[in-house]
DORO-633770 format. One line per 10 residues: their letters; for each residue x, y, z of C-alpha. Coordinates in steps of 0.5 Angstrom, whole numbers. Layout:
% residues N
A = X/Y/Z  ... .
END
This chain:
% residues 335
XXXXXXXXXX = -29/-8/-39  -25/-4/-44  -20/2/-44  -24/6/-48  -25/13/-46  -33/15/-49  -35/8/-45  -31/7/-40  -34/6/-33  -35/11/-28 .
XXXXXXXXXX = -29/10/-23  -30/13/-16  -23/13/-11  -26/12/-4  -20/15/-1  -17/21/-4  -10/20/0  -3/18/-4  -4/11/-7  -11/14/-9 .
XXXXXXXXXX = -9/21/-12  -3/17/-16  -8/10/-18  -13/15/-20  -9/21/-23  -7/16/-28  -13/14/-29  -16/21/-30  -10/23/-34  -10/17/-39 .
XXXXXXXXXX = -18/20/-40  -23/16/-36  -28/18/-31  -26/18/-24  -28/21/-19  -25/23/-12  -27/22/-5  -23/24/0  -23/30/6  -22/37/5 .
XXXXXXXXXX = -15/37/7  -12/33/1  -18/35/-4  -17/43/-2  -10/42/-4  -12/39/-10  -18/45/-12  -11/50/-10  -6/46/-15  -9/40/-19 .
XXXXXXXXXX = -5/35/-19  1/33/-21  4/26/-22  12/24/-22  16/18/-21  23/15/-19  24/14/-27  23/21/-29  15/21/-30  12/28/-29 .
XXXXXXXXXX = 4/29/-31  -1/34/-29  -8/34/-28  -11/40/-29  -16/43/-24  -22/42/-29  -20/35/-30  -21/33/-24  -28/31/-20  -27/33/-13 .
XXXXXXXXXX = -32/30/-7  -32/30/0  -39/27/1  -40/19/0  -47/21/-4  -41/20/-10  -41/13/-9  -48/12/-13  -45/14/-19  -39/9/-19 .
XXXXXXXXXX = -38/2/-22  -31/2/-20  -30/4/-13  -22/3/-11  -22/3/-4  -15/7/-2  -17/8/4  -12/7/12  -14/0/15  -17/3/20 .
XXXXXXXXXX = -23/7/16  -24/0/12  -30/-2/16  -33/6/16  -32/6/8  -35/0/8  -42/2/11  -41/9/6  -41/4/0  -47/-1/3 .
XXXXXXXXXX = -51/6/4  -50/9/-3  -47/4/-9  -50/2/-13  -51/-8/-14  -47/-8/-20  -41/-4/-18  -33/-8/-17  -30/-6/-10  -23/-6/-11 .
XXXXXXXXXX = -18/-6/-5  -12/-2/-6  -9/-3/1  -4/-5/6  -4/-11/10  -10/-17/9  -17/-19/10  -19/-12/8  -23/-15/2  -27/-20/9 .
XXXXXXXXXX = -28/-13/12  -30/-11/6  -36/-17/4  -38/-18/10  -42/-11/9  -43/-12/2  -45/-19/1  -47/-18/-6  -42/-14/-9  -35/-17/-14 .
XXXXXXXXXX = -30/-15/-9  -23/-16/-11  -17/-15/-7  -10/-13/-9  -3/-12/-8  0/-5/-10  7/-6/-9  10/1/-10  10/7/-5  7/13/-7 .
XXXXXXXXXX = 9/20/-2  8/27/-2  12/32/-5  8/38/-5  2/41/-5  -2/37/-9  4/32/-11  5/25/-11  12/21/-12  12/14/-14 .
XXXXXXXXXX = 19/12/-10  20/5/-12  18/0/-18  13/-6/-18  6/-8/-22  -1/-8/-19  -4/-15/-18  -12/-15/-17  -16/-21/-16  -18/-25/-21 .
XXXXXXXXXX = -25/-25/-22  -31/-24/-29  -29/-18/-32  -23/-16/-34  -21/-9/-29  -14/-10/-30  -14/-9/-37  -19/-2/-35  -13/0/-30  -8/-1/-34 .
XXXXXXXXXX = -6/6/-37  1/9/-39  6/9/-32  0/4/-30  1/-4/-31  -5/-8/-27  -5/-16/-28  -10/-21/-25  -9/-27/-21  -13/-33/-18 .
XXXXXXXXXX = -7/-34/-12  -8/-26/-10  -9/-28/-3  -1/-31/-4  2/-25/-8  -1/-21/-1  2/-25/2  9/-24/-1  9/-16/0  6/-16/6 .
XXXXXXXXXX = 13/-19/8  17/-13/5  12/-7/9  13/-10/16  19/-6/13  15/0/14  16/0/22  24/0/21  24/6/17  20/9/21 .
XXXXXXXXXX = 23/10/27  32/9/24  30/16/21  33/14/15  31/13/7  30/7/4  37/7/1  40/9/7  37/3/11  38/-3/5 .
XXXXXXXXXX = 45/-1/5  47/-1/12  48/-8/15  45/-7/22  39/-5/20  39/-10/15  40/-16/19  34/-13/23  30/-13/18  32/-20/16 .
XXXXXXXXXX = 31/-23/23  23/-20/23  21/-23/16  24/-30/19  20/-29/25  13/-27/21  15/-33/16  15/-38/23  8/-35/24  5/-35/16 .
XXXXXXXXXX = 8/-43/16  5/-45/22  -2/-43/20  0/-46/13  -1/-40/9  2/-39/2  6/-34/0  9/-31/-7  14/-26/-7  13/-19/-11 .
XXXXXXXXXX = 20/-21/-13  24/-27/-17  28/-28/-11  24/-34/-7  21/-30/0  25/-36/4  31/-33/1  30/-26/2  33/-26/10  39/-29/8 .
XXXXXXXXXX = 41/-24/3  39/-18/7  44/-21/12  50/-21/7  56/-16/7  54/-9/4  58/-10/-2  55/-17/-3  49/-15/-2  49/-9/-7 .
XXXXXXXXXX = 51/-14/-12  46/-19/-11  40/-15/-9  41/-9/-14  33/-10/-17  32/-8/-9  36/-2/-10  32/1/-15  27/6/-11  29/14/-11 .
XXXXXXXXXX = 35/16/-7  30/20/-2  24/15/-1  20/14/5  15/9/8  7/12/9  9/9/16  16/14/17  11/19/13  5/19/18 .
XXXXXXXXXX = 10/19/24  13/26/22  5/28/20  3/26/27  -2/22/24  -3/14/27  -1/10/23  -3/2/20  2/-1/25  -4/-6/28 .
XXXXXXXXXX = -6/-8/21  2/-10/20  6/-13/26  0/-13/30  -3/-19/26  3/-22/26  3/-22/34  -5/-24/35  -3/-30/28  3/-33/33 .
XXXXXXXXXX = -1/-33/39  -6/-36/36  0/-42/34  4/-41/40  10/-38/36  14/-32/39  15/-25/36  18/-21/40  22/-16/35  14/-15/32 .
XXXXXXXXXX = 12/-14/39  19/-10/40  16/-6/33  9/-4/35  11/-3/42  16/3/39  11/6/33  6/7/39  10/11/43  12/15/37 .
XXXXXXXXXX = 5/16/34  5/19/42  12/22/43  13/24/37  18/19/32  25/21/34  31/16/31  33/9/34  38/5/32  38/-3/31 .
XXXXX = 41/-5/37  35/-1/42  30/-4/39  32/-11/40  33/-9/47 .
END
């Protein structure tokens, strides 16, 4: 596949939510044929105000409203040779029916998605297809109506595979690479969202929560207790970082000034983001807590591992998806 506007493929984002509206809006900012599948909700927001990209470098661009090719019926997918699915882990299955129904044999499916085994979820009902996962170590947020925010730094990595998708995706404000060790690399970010349930519930931002030690040493004690679990299934893991993932726990633990001198490449996020999980919380929408710390869980019980700060973490995210999120502090979660 080439980077060529007049010849591209068509792309179909399946999922118009944060990381779909951002992947895709640079996609259709840099000229290629996208589409967006989503619901009303999000796509009547973008038909009111177009869509507007930002990022914590200082990026800003907009896509105007007729530019941008908008449906909420999956007869769309028909039409697709990339189909990006940027859809929850709990819609991963629906989604996949939908694709089976309509795609065409030939299309590429893409999961750009949190957590693992998308990509199985996503064979098992298109034997058939090139399906490739993912690894979107950046988060993306709203910011207004129909603006997303790009929050912190990092490059796609896709699964390698016969044609050449990242150098379709990569576009300006967008780096995309291949790797043959996908699972790995997944694996490493995987690590860094179990994060997302921590933020979620201390009320904090990122940069709040990176510089306040209690939070931190949670934070560490949870990637030690996934990282027993992920060793005990011989599961190999590459950090999104430069830092080697066993590591990462022990400079989470330093002192704050230490810390901030050592893990500066960890700092670079903007001063108010969030994770999708704290966002979800204060929308009131479920969150992918079972796709994160509920695979960590059902993974150690497998092995006879223990996991009680994951079981404490999702026991938490539970009653707040019911109760509404309100702050917590390190030390009542560890209670």
């Amino acid at each position: 596949m080439k980077n060529n506007a007049t010849k591209s493929p068509r792309i179909v984002i399946a999922g118009a939510g944060a990381i779909g509206c951002y992947v895709g809006g640079l996609l259709a900012h840099a000229g290629l044929h996208v589409s967006f599948l989503g619901r009303a909700r999000i796509l009547d927001a973008l038909r009111s105000h177009g869509l507007r990209l930002s990022d914590y470098s200082g990026m800003d661009v907009s896509v105007p409203l007729d530019a941008l090719d908008l449906h909420e019926a999956p007869a769309i997918l028909a039409d697709a040779d990339l189909i990006l699915v940027c859809v929850k882990s709990a819609a991963t299955a629906e989604m996949a029916d939908q694709i089976a129904t309509h795609a065409k044999p030939h299309a590429i499916i893409v999961s750009l998605q949190n957590g693992m085994g998308h990509a199985d979820t996503l064979r098992t009902a298109l034997p058939s297809h090139d399906i490739r996962p993912a690894m979107v170590p950046f988060n993306v947020v709203p910011k207004a109506l129909g603006q997303f925010h790009r929050a912190s730094s990092g490059d796609i990595v896709i699964g390698a595979g016969p044609a050449n998708i990242d150098q379709l995706m990569s576009v300006a404000g967008l780096d995309v690479t291949q790797s043959d060790e996908i699972e790995a690399v997944q694996w490493g970010k995987f690590l860094l969202n179990l994060n997302n349930a921590p933020n979620a519930l201390s009320g904090l931002t990122l940069h709040e929560q990176l510089l306040n030690r209690p939070w931190r040493r949670l934070m560490a004690d949870q990637m030690a207790e996934a990282l027993r679990v992920l060793r005990a299934h011989n599961c190999a893991v590459r950090p999104t970082t430069p830092v080697p993932v066993a590591l990462v726990p022990h400079i989470l633990r330093l002192p704050t000034p230490l810390f901030r001198r050592v893990a500066a490449k960890m700092l670079t996020i903007d001063p108010e983001a969030r994770t999708s999980m704290a966002h979800d919380l204060m929308a009131g929408r479920i969150t992918e807590i079972d796709a994160l710390q509920g695979r960590i869980i059902a993974m150690g019980r497998e092995k006879s591992v223990k996991t009680p700060l994951c079981e404490a973490m999702l026991l938490a995210v539970k009653q707040a998806e019911q109760t509404g999120a309100k702050p917590r502090s390190p030390e009542s979660l560890r209670s």
